[in-house]
C-alpha positions as CSV (number, residue, x, y, z in Angstrom):
1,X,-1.2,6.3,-29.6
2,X,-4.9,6.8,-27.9
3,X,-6.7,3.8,-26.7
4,X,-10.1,2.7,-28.8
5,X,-12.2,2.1,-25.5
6,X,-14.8,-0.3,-25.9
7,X,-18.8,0.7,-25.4
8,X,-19.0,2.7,-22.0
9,X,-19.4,0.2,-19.0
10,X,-21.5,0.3,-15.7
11,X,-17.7,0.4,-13.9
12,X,-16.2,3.6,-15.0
13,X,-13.2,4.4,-12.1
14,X,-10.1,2.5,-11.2
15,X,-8.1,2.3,-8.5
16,X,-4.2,1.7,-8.6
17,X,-2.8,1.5,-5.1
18,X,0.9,2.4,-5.6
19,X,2.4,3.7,-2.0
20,X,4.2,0.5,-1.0
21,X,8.2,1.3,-0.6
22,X,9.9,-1.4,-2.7
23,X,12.0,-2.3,-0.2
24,X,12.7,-5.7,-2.0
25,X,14.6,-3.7,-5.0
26,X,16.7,-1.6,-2.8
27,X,19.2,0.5,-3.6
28,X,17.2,0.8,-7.0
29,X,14.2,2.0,-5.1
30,X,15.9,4.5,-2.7
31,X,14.8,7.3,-5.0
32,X,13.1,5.6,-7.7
33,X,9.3,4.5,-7.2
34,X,9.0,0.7,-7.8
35,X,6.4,0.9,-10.3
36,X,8.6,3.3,-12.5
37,X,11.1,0.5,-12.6
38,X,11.0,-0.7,-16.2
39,X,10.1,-3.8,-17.9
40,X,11.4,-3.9,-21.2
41,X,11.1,-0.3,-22.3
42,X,7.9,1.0,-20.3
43,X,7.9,1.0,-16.7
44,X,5.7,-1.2,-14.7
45,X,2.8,1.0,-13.9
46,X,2.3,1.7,-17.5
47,X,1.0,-1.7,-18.5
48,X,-1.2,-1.7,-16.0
49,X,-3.2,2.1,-16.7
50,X,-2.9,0.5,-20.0
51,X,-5.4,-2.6,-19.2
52,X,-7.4,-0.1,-17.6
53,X,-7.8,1.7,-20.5
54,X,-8.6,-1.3,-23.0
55,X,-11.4,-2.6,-20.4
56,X,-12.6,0.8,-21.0
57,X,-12.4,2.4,-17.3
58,X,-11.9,6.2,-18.4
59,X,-11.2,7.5,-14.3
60,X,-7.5,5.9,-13.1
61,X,-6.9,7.3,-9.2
62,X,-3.8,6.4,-8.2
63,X,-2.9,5.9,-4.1
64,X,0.5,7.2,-3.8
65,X,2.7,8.1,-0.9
66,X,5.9,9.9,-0.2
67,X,8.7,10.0,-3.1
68,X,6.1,8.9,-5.8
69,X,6.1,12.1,-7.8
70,X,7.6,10.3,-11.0
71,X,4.2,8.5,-11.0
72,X,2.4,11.8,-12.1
73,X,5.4,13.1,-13.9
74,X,5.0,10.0,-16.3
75,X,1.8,10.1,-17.1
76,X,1.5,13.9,-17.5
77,X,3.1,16.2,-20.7
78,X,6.6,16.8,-20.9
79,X,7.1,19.8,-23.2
80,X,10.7,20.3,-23.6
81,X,10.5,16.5,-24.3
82,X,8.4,16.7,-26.7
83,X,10.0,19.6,-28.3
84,X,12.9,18.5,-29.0
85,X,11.3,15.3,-30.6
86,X,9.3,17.3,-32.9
87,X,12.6,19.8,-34.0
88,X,14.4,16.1,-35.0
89,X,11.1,15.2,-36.5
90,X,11.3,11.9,-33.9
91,X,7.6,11.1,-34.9
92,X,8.4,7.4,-33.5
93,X,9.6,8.6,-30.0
94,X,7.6,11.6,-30.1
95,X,4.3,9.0,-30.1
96,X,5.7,6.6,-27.2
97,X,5.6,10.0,-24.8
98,X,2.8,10.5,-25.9
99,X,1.1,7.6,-25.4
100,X,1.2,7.3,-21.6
101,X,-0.3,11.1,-21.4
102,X,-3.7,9.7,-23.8
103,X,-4.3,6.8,-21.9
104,X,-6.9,7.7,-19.5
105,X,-7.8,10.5,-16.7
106,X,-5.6,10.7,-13.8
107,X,-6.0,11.6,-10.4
108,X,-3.7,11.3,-7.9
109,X,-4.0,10.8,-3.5
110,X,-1.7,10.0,-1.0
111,X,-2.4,7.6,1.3
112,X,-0.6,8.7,4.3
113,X,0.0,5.8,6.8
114,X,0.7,2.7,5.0
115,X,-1.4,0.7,6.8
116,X,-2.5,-2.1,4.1
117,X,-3.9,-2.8,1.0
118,X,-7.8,-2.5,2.8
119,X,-6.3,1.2,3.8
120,X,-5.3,2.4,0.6
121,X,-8.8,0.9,-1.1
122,X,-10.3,3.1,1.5
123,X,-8.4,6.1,0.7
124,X,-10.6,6.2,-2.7
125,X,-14.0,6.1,-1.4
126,X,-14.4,10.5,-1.5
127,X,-13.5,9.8,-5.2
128,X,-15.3,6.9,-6.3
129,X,-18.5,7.5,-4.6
130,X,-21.3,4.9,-4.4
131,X,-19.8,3.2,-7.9
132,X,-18.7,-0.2,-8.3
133,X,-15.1,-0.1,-9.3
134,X,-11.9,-1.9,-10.2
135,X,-8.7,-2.5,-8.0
136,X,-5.6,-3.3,-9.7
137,X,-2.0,-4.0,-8.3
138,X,0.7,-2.5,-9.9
139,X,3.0,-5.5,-8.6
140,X,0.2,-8.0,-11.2
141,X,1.1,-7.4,-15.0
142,X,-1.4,-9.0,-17.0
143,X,-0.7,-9.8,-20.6
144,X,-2.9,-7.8,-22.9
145,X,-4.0,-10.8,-24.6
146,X,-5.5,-12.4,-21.9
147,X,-8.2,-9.8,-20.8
148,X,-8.7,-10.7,-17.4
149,X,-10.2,-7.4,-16.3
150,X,-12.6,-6.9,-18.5
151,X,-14.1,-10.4,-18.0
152,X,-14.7,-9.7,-15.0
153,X,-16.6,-6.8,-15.6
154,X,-18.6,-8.8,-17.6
155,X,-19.4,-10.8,-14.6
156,X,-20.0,-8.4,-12.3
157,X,-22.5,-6.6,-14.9
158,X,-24.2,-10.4,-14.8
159,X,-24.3,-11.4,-11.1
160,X,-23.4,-8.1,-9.1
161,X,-21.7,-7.6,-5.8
162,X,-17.8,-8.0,-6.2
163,X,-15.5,-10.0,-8.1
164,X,-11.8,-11.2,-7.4
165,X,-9.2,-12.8,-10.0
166,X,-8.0,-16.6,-8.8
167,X,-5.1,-18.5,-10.1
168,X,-4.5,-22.1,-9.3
169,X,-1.4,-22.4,-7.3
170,X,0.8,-25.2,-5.9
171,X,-0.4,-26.1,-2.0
172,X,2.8,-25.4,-0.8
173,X,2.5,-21.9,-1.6
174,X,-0.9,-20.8,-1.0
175,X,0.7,-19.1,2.6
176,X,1.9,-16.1,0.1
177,X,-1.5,-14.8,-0.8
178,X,-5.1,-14.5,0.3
179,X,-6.9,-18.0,-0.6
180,X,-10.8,-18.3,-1.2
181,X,-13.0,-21.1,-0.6
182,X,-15.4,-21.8,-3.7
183,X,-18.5,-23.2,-5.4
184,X,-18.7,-23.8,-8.8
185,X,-21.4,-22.5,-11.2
186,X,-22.7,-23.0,-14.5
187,X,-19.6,-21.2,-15.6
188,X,-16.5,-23.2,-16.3
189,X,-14.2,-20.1,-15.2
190,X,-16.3,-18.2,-12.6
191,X,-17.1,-19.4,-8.8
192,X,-18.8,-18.3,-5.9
193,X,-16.5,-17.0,-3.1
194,X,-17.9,-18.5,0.1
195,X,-14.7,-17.4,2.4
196,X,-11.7,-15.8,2.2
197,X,-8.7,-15.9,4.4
198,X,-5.5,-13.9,4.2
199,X,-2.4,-15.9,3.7
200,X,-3.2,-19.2,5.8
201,X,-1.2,-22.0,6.6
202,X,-1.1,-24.6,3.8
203,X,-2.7,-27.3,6.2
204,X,-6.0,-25.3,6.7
205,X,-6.5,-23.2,3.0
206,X,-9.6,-24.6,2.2
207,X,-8.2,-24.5,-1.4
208,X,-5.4,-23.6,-4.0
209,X,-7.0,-20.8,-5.5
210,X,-5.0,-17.7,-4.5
211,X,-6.5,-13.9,-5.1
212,X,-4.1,-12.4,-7.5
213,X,-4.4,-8.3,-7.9
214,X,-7.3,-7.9,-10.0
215,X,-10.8,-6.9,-7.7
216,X,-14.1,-5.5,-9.4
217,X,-15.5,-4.0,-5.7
218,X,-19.2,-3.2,-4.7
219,X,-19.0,-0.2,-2.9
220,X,-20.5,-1.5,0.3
221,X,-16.8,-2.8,0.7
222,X,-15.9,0.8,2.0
223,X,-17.9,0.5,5.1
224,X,-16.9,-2.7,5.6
225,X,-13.3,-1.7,5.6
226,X,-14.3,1.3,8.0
227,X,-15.2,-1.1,10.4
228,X,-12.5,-3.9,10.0
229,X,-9.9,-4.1,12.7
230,X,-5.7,-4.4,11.7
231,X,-4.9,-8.0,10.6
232,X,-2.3,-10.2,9.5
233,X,0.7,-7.6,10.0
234,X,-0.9,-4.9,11.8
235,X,-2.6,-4.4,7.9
236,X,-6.0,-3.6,7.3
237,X,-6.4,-6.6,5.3
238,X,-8.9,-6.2,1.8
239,X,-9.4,-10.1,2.2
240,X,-10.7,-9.4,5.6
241,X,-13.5,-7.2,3.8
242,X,-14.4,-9.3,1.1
243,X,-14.8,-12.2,3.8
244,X,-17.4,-10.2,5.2
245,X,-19.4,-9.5,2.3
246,X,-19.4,-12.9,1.1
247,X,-20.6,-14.3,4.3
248,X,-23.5,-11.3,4.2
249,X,-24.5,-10.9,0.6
250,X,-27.5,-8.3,2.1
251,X,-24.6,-5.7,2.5
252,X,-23.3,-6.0,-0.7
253,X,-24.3,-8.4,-2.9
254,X,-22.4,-11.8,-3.5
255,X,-18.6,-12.5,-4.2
256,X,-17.6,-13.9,-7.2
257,X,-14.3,-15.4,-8.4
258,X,-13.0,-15.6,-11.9
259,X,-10.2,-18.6,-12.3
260,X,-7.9,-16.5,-14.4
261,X,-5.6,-19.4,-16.9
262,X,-3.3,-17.0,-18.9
263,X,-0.4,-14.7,-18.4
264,X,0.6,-13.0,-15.4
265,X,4.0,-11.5,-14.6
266,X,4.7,-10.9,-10.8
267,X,6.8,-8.2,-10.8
268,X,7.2,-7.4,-7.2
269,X,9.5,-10.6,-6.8
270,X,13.1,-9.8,-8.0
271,X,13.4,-13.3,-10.3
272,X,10.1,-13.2,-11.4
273,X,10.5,-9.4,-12.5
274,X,13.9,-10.6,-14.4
275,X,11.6,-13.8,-16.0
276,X,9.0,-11.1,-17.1
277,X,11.6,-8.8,-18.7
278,X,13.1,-12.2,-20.8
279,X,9.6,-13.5,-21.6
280,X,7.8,-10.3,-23.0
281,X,11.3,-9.2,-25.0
282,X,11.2,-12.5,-26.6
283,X,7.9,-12.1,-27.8
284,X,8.7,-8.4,-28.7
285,X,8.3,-8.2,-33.1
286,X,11.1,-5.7,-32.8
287,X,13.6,-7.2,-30.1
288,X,12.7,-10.6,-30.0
289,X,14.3,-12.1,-32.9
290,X,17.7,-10.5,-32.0
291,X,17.6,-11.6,-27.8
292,X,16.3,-15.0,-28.8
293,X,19.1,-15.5,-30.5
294,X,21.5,-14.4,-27.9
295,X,19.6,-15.8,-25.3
296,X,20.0,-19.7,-27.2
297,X,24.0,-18.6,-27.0
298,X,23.9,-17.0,-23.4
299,X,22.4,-20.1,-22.1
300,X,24.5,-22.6,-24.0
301,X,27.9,-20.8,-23.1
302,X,26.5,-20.7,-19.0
303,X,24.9,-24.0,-18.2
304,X,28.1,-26.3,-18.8
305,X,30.2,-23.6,-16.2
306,X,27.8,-24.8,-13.7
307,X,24.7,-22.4,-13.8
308,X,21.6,-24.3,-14.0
């Protein structure tokens, strides 16, 4: 089924970097890209060319890399597929391939070297031009009813410059993502982004408010990132760009954060991709009644053997 899109928005293009190797889901990633892996019965990258769609970005460019091919095979047609659907008269299947074909327009570049997140970002710049524009991870699934991305378009149509998605987040694990230091505003769910720092120690983050993978990007951060030396791990570190621009809002206008409340499912984390599988099945109308059930009874029959 084709997405309604909303009225057209100043931010037309996305960006989905998707050349990372998966190496935390080997042997299941040795020939399969980890965003094809599926949650439920879609694969990962689906839900998220999916919230592109319902914030109404029309232009998805994906950053692939070697062995990714199933990422364009997905979202393009597949006649004999379909053809053999339509001789059963499968309408139902026939419209779930469908669907991931009428999403949006899809284009495709490899990013060669992987040589970080701020690389890959780069790597889009000779097709998204002098537009503002939208980053999402493919490893972030967030829950359609939550609409994360398109609030912050909304804010970045209000204030300009860039805007990055924060989650609260225990102290002790603020060392596993970038972390921004803030101001409040007259907003109860937006902040101004006065420093960034990629993955610091838990004893200097000047906060708890971790970036999670949802950027709205002025694009002055391109030059920035053409001038921004390797980082933490040899990367060329996004965080290390925004920094940058929110210290000199001249080059690109100011950083803003939005403190995102609702549901996100980390799926680049082996237990965190099972808890998203359980969680979105049980809320499934058509699945959920039945795995509930047997869930209740799994749990029961496991816990008093000793599996807490």
């Amino acid at each position: 089924m084709k997405h309604t899109l909303p009225p057209t928005r100043a931010v037309t293009k996305a960006v989905i970097p998707a050349a990372g190797l998966g190496t935390r889901f080997l042997p299941a990633t040795k020939a399969t890209p980890k965003e094809m892996l599926p949650v439920v019965d879609k694969p990962a990258i689906q839900y998220v060319v999916e919230e592109t769609a319902t914030a109404g970005l029309t232009d998805v460019l994906m950053i692939t890399g070697r062995n990714k091919r199933a990422l364009e095979d997905h979202f393009d047609r597949n006649f004999e597929l379909e053809q053999a659907l339509i001789k059963k008269g499968d309408k139902q299947r026939l419209a779930k391939v469908r669907a991931s074909n009428d999403l949006t327009t899809m284009h495709y570049v490899r990013q060669g070297d992987p040589r970080g997140l701020g690389h890959a970002v780069l790597c889009a710049a000779p097709h998204v031009g002098a537009q503002p524009f939208a980053v999402l991870l493919g490893d972030d699934l967030i829950d359609p009813r939550d609409p994360l991305l398109s609030r912050m378009l909304d804010v970045h149509e209000h204030e300009g410059g860039s805007v990055v998605a924060l989650m609260e987040t225990e102290p002790s694990q603020i060392h596993l993502y970038g972390c921004a230091a803030v101001q409040n505003t007259a907003d109860p769910d937006v902040v101004k982004v006065t420093g960034l720092v990629e993955k610091p120690d838990p004893a200097e983050a000047p906060s708890n408010y971790a970036i999670i993978g949802r950027y709205v990007l002025d694009p002055a951060v391109f030059e920035v990132l053409r001038e921004t030396a390797p980082g933490r791990g040899g990367e060329i570190q996004l965080t290390d760009a925004l920094q940058k621009l929110a210290a000199d809002e001249k080059t690109g206008g100011p950083v803003h954060g939005v403190v995102f409340k609702g549901r996100r499912y980390d799926t680049g984390d082996r237990v965190d991709y099972l808890r998203a599988i359980v969680q979105l099945a049980c809320e499934r109308e058509d699945l959920g009644p039945e795995f509930r059930n047997w869930l209740v009874r799994h749990v029961a029959e496991t816990v008093p053997s000793g599996i807490a």
